[in-house]
N, C-alpha and C positions, 0 to 999 in steps of 0.2 A: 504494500500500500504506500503511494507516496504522501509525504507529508510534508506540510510547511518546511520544516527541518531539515527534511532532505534534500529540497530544491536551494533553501539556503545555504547550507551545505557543500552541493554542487557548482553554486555562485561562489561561494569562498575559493576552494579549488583552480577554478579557471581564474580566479583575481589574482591568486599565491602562483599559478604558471604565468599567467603573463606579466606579470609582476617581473619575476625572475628573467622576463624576457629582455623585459627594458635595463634592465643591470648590467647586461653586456657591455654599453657605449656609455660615454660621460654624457652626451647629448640625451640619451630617453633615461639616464639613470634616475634624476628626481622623479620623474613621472612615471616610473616601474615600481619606486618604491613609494609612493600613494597610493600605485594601486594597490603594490601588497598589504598594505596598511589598512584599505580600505577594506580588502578581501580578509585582514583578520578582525576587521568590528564585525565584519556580518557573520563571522564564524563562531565569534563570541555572543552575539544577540541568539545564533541558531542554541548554541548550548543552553541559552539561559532559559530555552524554552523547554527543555527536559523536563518531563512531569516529576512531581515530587523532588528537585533538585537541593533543598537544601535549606540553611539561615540565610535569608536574601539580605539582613541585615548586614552578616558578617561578608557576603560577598558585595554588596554595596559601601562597605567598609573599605573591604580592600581595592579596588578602584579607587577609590578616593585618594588613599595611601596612595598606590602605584603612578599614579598620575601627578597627585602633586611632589613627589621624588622626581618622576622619569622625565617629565618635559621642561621643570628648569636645569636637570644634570645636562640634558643632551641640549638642549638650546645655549649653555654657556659653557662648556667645555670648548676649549681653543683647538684648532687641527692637530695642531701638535702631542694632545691629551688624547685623541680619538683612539688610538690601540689600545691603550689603559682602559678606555670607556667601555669598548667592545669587548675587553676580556671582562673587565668587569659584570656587565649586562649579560652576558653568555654565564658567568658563574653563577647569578644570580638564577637562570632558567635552570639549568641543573641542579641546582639547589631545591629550586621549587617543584621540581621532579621527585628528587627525593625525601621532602618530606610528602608528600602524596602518596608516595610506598607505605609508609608509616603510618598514615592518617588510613589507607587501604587499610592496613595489619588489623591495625586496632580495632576497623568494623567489622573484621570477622578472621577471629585470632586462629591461625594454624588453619583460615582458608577451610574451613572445613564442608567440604559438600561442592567447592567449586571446580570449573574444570579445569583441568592439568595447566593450559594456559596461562591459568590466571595467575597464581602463584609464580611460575618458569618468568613470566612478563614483569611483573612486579617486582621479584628481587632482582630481575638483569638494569632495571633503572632505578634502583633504589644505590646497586654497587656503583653504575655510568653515571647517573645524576651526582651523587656523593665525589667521585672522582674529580669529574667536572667543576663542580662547586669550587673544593677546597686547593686543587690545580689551579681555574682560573685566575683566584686571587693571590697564590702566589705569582704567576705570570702580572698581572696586576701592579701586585710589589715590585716585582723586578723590572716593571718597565716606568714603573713611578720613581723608579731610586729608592723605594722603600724597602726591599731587598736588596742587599750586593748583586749585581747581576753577574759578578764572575761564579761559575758552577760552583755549589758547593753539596759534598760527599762527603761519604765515610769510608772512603777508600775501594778493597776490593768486598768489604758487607756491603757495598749497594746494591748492587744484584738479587744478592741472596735475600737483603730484608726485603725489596721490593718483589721478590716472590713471596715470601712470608708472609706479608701483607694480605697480599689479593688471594693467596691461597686460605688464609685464615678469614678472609670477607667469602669468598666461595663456600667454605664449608658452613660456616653459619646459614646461608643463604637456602644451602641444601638441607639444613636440618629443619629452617622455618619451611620449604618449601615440601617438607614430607609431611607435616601435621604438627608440627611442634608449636603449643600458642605461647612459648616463652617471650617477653618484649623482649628482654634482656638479649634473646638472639637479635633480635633485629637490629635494638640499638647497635651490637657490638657488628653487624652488617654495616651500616654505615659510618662508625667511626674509621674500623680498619679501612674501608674503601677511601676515606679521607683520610686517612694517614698513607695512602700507598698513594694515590692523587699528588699530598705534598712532596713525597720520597721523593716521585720518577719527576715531577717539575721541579726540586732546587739543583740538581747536579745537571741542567739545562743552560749553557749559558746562554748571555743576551742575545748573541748574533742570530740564535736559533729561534727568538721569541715568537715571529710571528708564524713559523711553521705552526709550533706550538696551538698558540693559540687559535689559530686554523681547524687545528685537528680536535681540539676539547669542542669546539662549536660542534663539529661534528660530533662527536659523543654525545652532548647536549639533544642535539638531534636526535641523535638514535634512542637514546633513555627516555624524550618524550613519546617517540614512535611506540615503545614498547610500553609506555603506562597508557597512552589510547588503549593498546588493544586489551588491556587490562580492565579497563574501565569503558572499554567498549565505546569510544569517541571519537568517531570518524576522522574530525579535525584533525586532535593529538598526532593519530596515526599518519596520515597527508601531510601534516605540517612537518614533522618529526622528519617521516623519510625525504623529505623536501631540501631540508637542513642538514640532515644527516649526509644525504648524496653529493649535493654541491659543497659540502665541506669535504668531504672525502676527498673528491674528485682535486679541488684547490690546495690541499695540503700536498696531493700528489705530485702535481704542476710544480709547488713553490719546493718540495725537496729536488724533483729532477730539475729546477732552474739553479739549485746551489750543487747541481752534482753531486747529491749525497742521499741515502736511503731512511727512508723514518724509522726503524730502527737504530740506525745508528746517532740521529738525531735524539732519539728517546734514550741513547746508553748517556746522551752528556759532555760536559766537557768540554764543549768547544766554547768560545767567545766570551765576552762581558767583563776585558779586564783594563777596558780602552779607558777607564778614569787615571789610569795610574801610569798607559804608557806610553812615550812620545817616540816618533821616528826616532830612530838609534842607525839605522844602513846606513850604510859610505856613501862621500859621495857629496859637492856643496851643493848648498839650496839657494837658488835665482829668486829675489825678490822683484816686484814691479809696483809700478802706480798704476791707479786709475788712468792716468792720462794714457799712460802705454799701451794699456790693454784696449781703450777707446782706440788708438790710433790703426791696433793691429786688426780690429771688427769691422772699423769703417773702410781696412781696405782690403779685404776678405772676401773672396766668392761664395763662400760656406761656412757658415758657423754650427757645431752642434751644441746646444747647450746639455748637459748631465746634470738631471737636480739629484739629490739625496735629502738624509736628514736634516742636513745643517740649514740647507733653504728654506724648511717646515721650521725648524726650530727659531730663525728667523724673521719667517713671514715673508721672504724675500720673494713670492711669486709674482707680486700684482710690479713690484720695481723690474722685473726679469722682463715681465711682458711689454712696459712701456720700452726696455730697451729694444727686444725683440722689435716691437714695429717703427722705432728709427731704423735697424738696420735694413727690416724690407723695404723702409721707404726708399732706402740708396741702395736697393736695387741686390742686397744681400741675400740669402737664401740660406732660413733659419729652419733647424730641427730641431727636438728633442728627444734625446735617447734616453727610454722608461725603463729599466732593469726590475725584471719583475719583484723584486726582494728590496727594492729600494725603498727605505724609510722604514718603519715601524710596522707596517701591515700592509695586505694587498690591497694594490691600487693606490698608498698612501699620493705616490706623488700623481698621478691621472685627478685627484679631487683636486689638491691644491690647485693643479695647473689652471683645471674648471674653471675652479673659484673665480680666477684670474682671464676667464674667458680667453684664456689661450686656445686657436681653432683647432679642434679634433685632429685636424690633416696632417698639424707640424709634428703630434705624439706618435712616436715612435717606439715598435717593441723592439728589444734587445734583435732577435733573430729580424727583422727588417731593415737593421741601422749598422749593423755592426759592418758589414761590407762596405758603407759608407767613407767611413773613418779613412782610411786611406787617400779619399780624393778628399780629403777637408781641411782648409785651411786654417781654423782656431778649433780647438773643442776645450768651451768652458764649463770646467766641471764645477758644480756648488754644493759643496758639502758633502757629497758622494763620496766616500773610500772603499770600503772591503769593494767593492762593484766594479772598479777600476782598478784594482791593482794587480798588476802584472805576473805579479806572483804563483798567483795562482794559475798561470800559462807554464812559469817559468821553473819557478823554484818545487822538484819534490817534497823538499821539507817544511814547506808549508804548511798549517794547518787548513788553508782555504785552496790548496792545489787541486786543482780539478774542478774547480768552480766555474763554471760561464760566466766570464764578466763581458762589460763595453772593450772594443776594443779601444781605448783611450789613446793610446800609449801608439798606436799609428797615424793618428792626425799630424800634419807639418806640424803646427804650435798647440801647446797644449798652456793653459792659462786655468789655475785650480783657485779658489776663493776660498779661506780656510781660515779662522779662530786662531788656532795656532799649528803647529808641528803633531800634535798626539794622534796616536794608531786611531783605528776606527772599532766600531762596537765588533769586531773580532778580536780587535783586540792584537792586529800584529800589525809590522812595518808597510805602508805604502811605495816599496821600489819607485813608482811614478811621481814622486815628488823630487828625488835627486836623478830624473833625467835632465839630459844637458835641454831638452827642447822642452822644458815645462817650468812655466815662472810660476811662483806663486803670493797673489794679491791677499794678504793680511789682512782679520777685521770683518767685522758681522758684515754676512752678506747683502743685509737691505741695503746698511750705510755703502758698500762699496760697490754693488750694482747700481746705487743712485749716483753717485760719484761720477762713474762709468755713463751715465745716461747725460751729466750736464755735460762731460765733457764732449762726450757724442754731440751735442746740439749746437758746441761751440765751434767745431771743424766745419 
């Protein structure tokens, strides 16, 4: 029989896919995600329609809460905070997964009389949800500076506790999920699942953050997909696999963009010790002005510009763009080249540039640009490092060898804008700064792309 529900239902559904559709391009992004947005009120209106659902109080409650939290965090957090937001917000859904598992327990302890599913579903998102949660927010800390972002372990018991862990969260799991109506099991389900969560995220370092928190979305995902089917909620389930997939798929993408396998991502150890270290390689460092770098743009048949962090962390987009369209006006021919790992999260630097109403056409992915490089006369990198450096072509002992980077390091002039000398969130030496063909302009990026701009205006 259909019902109200189910047609609204169906309208969520096709809002949540073509939602996802619009996400691909910076051009239909905001408009993909209203519609998703729109597609989960009506998904929520369809649940509320569930007969006999509940204390309408306590969920007219929690709207209230979640709202007035959710839309002043997300309307004033800076670009630059957006990774930290997003891990945040994703632990927060896992979170709320898994106490759902709990609140399930409690209405019917040891699942007594229900079918097999239900229980099997229940504790795989009460373990993922748990994970999720207490992972996210150290990713969280560590991309806020509230954690050390360099890994930190317990040597070679990391391993073993973090099988311990999820092995002692499994067996609870199994014992509630045979008839056991002990709470006591369940709690001890989800603390060990958050303590194995925290294990396998602190011995992660920074450089690997936004794999990371990639892949916990995804689990987020998957732990809602499975307390739907639990609780028998279309949505849940639809949404869940929805999240769960496209996060899957994206964590995928961002380990083979770093040459490295999620496993080996997940053992640790790599990155996050860039507070402490500055270039050390051979080799002297070419400084320049503003005026020089203006002088070497305005007579340039090609320019690539490389954002990274340090241009987020600057704001330096909307100064980038003004200089970009002096140099097309004199007839330059401006690109940029988008490394898919660049900044803090995916996509970090394709928003900024947005923002900046930079035209779709000039963004370029790594594999469309990197052939480039050779026929280009400046390539200005801004705050970009692990991404560029050469290193990881050149040197085996690298910890980033085998990386796909820009190819930087073969443009005629290479012109870097950088704070100071210090490694990059891997945390090792950038080679491409002690090349004889690479100056580097000193100084927050806004100030010295604006610098770069008057002088541009005055030739």
């Amino acid at each position: 029989m259909i019902t109200l529900r189910s047609v609204l239902y169906i309208l969520a559904f096709a809002l949540f896919i073509y939602g996802l559709m619009g996400l691909t391009g910076p051009r239909t992004a905001v408009r993909g995600n209203a519609i998703a947005a729109a597609g989960m009120a009506v998904a929520v209106i369809a649940t509320l329609l569930t007969p006999g659902l509940g204390n309408w109080g306590l969920i007219a409650l929690g709207l209230v809460v979640g709202t007035v939290i959710g839309v002043p965090a997300a309307r004033q957090v800076k670009m630059t905070a957006m990774p930290q937001m997003v891990a945040l917000f994703n632990g927060v859904g896992g979170g709320a997964v898994a106490l759902t598992a709990w609140v399930e327990f409690r209405e019917d302890p040891g699942f007594q009389g229900a079918p097999l599913h239900v229980p099997v579903a229940t504790m795989f998102a009460a373990i993922i949800g748990s994970i999720s949660f207490w992972g996210s927010l150290v990713a969280f800390g560590k991309l806020q500076e509230l954690v050390p972002g360099r890994p930190i372990t317990v040597g070679r018991l990391q391993l073993p506790l973090n099988v311990l862990l999820l092995v002692g969260a499994v067996a609870c799991a199994v014992a509630v999920g045979l008839g056991s109506d002990v709470e006591l099991l369940l709690v001890a389900v989800l603390v060990l699942a958050g303590l194995g969560g925290i294990a396998v995220v602190l011995p992660i370092g920074g450089a690997d953050m936004p794999v990371v928190v990639s892949l916990l979305n995804a689990f987020t995902g998957l732990s809602a997909a499975a307390a739907g089917l639990a609780l028998s909620n279309t949505a849940m389930i639809v949404a869940g696999m929805l999240v769960g997939a496209s996060g899957s798929i994206l964590t995928d993408q961002m380990a083979k963009a770093m040459n490295r396998s999620i496993p080996s991502i997940i053992a640790g150890g790599f990155g996050g010790t860039a507070a402490s270290a500055p270039v050390t390689s051979g080799g002297p460092v070419r400084s320049v002005s503003a005026a020089d770098v203006a002088i070497q743009l305005a007579y340039a048949g090609q320019v690539i510009v490389v954002p990274g962090y340090g241009m987020a962390v600057a704001q330096a987009q909307h100064a980038v763009q003004d200089m970009a369209k002096l140099l097309v006006d004199r007839g330059v021919g401006v690109a940029y080249a988008v490394h898919p790992v660049a900044g803090r999260m995916p996509g970090h630097m394709n928003v900024l540039l947005a923002e900046a109403d930079v035209p779709y056409e000039q963004l370029k992915e790594m594999d469309e640009i990197n052939d480039e490089f050779a026929r280009t006369d400046v390539a200005l990198v801004i705050g970009a490092n692990d991404v560029t450096n050469p290193a990881a072509r050149s040197d085996p002992s690298s910890p980033i060898y085998g990386m796909p980077i820009l190819n930087v390091d073969q443009a005629r002039t290479v012109v870097v804008l950088k704070r100071s000398m210090r490694a990059g969130f891997a945390g090792v030496d950038n080679a491409l700064y002690t090349d004889p063909k690479t100056a580097m302009l000193f100084g927050d990026a806004k100030s010295s792309v604006r610098e770069i701009v008057e002088e541009l205006k005055a030739l």
